[in-house]
C-alpha positions as CSV (number, residue, x, y, z in Angstrom):
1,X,0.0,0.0,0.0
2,X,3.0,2.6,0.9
3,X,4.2,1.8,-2.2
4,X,1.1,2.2,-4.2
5,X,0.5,5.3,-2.9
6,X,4.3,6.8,-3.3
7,X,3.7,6.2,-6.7
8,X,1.5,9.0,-7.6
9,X,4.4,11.4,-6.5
10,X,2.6,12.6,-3.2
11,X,3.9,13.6,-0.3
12,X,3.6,10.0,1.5
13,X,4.5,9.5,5.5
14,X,4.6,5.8,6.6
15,X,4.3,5.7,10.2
16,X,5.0,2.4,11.4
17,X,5.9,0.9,15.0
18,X,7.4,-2.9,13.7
19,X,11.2,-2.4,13.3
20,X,11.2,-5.2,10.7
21,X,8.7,-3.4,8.7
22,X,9.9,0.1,9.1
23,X,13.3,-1.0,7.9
24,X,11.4,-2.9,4.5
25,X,9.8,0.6,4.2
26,X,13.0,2.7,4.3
27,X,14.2,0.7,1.3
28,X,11.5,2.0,-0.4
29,X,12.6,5.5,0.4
30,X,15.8,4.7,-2.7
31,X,13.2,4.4,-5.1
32,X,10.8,7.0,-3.9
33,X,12.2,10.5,-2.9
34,X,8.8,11.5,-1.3
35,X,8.4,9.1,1.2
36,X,9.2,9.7,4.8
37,X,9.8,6.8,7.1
38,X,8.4,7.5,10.9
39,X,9.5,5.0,13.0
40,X,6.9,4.7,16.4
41,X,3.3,4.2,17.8
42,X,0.4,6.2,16.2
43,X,-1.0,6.5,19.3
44,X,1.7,9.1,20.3
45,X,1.8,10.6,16.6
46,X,1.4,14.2,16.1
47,X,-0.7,14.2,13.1
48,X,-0.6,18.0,12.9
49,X,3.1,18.4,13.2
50,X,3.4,16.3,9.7
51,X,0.4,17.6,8.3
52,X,3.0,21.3,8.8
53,X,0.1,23.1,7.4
54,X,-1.3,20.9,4.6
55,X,-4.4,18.8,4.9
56,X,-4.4,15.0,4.7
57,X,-5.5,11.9,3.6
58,X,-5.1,8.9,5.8
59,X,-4.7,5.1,5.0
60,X,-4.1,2.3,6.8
61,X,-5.1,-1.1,8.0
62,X,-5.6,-0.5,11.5
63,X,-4.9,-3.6,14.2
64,X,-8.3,-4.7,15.0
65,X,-7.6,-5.1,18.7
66,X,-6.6,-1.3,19.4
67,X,-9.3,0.7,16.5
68,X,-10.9,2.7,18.8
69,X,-7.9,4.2,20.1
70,X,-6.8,5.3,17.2
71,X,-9.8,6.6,15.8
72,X,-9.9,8.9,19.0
73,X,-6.6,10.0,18.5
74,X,-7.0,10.5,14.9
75,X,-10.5,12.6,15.6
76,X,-8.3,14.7,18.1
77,X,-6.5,16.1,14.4
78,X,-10.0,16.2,12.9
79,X,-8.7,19.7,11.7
80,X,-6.5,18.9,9.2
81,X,-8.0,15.6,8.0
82,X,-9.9,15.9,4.5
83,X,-10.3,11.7,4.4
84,X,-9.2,8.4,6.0
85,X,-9.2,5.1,4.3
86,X,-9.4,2.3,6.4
87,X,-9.4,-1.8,6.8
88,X,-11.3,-2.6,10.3
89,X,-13.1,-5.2,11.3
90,X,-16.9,-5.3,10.0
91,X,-18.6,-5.4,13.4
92,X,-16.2,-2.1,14.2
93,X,-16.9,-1.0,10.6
94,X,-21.4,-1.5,10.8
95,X,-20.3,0.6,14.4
96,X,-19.0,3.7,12.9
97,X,-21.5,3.7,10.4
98,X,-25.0,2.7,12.5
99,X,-28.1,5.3,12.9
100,X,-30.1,5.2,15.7
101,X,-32.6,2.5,16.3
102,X,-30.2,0.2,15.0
103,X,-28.2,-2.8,17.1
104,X,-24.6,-1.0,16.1
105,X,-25.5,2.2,17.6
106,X,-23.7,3.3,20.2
107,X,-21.0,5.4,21.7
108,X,-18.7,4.6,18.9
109,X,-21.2,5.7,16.1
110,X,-21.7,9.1,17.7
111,X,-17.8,10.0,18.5
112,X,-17.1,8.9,14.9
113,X,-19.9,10.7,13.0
114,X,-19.1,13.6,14.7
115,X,-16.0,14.1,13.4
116,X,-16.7,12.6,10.2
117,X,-19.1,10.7,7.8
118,X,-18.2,7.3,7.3
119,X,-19.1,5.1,4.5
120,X,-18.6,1.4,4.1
121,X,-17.4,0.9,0.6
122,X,-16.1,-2.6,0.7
123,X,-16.5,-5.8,2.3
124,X,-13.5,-8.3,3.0
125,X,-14.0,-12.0,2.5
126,X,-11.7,-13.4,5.1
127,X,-9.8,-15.4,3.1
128,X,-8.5,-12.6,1.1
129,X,-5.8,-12.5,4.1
130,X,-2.9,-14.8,4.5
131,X,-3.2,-16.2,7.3
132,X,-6.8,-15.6,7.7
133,X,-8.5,-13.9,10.7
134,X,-11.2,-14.8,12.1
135,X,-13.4,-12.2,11.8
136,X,-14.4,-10.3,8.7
137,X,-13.2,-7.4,7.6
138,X,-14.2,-4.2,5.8
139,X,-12.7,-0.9,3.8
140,X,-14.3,2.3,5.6
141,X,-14.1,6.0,4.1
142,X,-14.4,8.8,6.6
143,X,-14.7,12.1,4.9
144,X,-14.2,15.6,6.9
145,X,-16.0,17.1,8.5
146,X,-18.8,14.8,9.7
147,X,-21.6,16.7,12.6
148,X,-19.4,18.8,15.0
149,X,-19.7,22.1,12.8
150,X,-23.9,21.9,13.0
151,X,-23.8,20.5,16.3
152,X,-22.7,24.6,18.3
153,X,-21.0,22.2,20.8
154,X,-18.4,24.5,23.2
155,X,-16.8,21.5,24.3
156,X,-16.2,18.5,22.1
157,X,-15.0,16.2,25.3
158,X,-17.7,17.2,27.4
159,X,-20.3,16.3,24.8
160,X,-18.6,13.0,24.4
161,X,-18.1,12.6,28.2
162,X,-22.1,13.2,28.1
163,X,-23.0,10.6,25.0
164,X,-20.7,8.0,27.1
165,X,-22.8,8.2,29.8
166,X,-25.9,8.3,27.7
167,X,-24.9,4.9,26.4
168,X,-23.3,3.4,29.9
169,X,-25.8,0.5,30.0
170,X,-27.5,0.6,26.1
171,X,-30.7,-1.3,27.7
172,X,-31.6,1.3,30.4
173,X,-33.1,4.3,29.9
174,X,-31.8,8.2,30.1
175,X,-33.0,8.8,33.3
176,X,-31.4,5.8,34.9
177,X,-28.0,6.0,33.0
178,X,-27.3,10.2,34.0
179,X,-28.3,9.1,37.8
180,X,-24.6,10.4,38.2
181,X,-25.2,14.0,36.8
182,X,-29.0,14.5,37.5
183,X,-31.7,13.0,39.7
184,X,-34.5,11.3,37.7
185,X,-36.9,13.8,38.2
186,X,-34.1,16.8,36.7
187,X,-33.7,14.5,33.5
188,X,-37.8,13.8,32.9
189,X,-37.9,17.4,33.0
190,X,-35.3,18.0,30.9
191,X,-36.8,14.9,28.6
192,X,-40.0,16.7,28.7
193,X,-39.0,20.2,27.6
194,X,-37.3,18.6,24.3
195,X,-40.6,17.0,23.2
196,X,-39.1,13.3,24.0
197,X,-40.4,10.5,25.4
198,X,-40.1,10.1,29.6
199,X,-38.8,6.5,28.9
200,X,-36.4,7.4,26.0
201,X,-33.0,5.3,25.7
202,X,-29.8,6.9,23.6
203,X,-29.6,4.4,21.4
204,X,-33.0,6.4,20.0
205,X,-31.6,9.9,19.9
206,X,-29.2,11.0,16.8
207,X,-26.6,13.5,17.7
208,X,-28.0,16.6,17.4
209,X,-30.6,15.7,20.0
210,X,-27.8,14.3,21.9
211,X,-26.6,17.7,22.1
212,X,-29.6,19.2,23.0
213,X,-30.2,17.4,26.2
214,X,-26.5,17.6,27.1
215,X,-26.9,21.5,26.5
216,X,-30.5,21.3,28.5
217,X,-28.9,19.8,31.6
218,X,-25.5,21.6,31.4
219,X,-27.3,24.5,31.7
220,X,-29.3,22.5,34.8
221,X,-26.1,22.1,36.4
222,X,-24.7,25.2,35.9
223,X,-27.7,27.0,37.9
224,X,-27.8,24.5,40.7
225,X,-24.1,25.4,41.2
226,X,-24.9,29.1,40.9
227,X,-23.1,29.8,37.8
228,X,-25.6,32.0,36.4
């Protein structure tokens, strides 16, 4: 794939923690002059210091046991992302993509979608691996920027913080699940003035009312602590 894409004459960072395969990259850097070789974990990456200035595209096939991660550190450079191109496994994949009132919706779908919207545009047989894994796999397209900008959010970790909690036990209901930040009776109101229903669960509520209810009880919170 590094290869591949040096060849259209891009700018083309490989970023790659294996020694053995950063070395097998670094040959490539004889044959292709625009290929840089960063040797370490994307998890402690600063996307933004090799974007220096330019927007990106991102590929990669992303180790199935550590995907969120990354996504949430990729997402954290949302700024100067224009696309990522990803291999993940389907379950992840149906994850990032799921609307509400599906199975997949969760946490995951919300974080992602805000930040971007994701598309799956291929699915992976598994034997198209050597060896084979054991779960399927799929080729995901984010494109930039996904909800955030229509969304008026003041703090993107809050909101998340909030959604997290929303979705701490997918089965319960709203009221029950922000116990921690509101008594039942706070969040029926709060439920109440939005038009929704007393018993409503996240896994019903898209993101913008998502960001409604965490702005309706924010502002609760804020006047029971005398902030305004």
């Amino acid at each position: 794939m590094t290869g591949q894409l040096a060849a259209t004459g891009a700018p083309v960072c490989a970023i790659e923690l294996d020694a053995s395969l950063a070395r097998k990259l670094q040959h490539l850097t004889q044959q292709f002059s625009n290929l840089t070789v960063v040797r370490g974990d994307v998890l402690q990456t600063d996307i933004a210091a090799i974007a220096a200035g330019r927007r990106v595209h991102i590929y990669g096939n992303l180790p199935y046991y550590i995907t969120s991660p990354i996504l949430h550190h990729l997402f954290s450079f949302a700024d100067v992302i224009d696309e990522m191109h990803i291999v993940i496994q389907t379950e992840v994949a149906e994850r990032l993509t799921a609307q509400p009132n599906s199975k997949p919706y969760g946490y995951l779908s919300v974080a992602t979608q805000l930040y971007a919207r994701p598309e799956i545009v291929l699915r992976i047989p598994r034997d198209a691996f050597r060896p084979p894994p054991e779960v399927g796999s799929a080729l995901v397209t984010l494109r930039f920027p996904g909800d955030r900008a229509k969304l008026g959010l003041t703090n993107d970790a809050a909101y998340l913080d909030f959604v997290k909690l929303c979705f701490a036990q997918k089965r319960k209901t709203l009221v029950n699940n922000l116990r921690s930040i509101a008594s039942p009776d706070d969040v029926r109101k709060a439920l109440e003035r939005l038009g929704l229903r007393l018993d409503a669960r996240a896994e019903q509520l898209n993101l913008p009312v998502l960001a409604r209810l965490h702005r309706e009880l924010s502002s609760w919170r804020r006047e029971q602590n005398g902030e305004m």
